[in-house]
N, C-alpha and C positions, 0 to 999 in steps of 0.2 A: 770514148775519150776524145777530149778535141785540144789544138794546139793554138797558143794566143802566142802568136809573132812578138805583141806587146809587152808582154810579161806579164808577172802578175802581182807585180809593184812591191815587188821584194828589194832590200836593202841593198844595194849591191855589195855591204861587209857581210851578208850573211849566205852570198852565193856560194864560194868556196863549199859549205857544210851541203848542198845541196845533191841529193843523189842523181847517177847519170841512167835516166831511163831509155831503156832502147825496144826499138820496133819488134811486137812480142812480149816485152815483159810484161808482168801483169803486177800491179798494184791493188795493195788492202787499203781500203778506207773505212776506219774504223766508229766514223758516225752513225750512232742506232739512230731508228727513226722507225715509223710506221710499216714500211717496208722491208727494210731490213734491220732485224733484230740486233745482231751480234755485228753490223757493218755488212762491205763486200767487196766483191772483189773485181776489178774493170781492167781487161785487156787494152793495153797501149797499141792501137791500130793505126794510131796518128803520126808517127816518127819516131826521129830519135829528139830527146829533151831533158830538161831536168825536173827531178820532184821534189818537194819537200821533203827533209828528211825527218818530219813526224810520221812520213807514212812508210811504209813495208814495202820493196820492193822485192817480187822473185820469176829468176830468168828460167825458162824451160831448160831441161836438160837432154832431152830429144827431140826429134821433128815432129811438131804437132799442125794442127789444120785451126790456123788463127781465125777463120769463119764461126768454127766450131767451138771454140776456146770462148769467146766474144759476150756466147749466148750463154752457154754452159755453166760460166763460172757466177755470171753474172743471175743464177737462178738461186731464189730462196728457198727454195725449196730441195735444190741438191745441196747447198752449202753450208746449210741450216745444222744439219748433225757435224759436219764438219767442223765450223764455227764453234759451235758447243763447246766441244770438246778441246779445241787450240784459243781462244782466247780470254783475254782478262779483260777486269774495270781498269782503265787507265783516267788518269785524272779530267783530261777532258771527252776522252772518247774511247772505245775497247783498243787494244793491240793487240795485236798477233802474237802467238807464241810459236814461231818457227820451228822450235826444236819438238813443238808438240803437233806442230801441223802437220809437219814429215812424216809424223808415224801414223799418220791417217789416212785410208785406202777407201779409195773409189774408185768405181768403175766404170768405164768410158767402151766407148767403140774402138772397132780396129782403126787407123786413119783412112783406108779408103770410105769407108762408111760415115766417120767425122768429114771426110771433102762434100758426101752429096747432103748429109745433114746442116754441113755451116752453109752449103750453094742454095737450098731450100730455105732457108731462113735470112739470108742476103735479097734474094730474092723476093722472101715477102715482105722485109721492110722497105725495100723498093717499091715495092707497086703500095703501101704505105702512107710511105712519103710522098712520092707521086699522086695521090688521092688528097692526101690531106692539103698538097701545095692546089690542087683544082679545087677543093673547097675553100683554103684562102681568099682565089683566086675569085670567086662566083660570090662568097661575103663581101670581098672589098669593093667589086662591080656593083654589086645590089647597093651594099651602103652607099657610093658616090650615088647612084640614079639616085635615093632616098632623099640624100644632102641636095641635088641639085633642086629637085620637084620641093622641098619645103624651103630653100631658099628663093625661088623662083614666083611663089605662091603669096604675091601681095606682101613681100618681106620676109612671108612665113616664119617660122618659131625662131629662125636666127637673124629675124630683122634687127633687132640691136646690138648685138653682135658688127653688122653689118658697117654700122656706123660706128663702131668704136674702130673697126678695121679701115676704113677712106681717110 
């Protein structure tokens, strides 16, 4: 989940209806797609904010390990029977059906076990990310030397270019 300071260029008459999401909560997004069939569902890791109130918002009721929660909820493959069985067609996309989601049981780790499972998977999308930003990094290097050597090269492929640019 990530937080836009900006907003996200909603009415300011339609803020009031808006729900108040807090660090922890976790939100249904009920758009099927290729992925996820029935929608899913995205831990708020980002703050506190507000949500649209087409979407489902629900607060944990005991202490859970948000590392763990993050990954977990977010798999289609644990949430896949769940789904199933709590959601409907709604006009533009599924809903949840709360009162049907409740009475659906899953089974999870003890928390100490959900801390070193969410710290192992923090952790590998760290070195992830970190890898992926080093291959940015070594793409966007290569491409400049590329751009420079054909621009350098008798005008090379971006000679006219060149002159539309002086």
């Amino acid at each position: 989940m990530t937080f836009n300071s900006a907003g996200n260029g909603a009415d300011d008459s339609s803020l009031p209806n808006y729900k108040r999401l807090r660090l922890g909560d976790i939100a249904f997004e009920g758009h099927a797609n290729k992925e996820f069939a029935y929608g899913r569902f995205v831990l708020n890791d980002a703050g506190n904010g507000i949500m649209s109130p087409r979407f489902t918002c629900l607060r944990p009721i005991a202490e859970q390990e948000y590392s763990f929660w993050k990954y977990f909820i977010h798999s289609e493959k644990v949430m896949r029977p769940i789904l199933v069985n709590s959601t409907k067609s709604g006009t533009m996309m599924n809903e949840l059906v709360v009162e049907d989601f409740l009475k659906q049981e899953i089974l999870v780790p003890s928390l100490p076990e959900q801390c070193r499972i969410g710290a192992f998977f923090d952790r590998l999308d760290s070195l992830i990310t970190l890898h992926q930003r080093k291959y940015c990094g070594v793409v966007s290097w290569m491409l400049g030397v590329a751009l420079v050597r054909l621009g350098s090269e008798s005008d090379g492929a971006f000679g006219e270019m060149k002159h539309v640019l002086r």
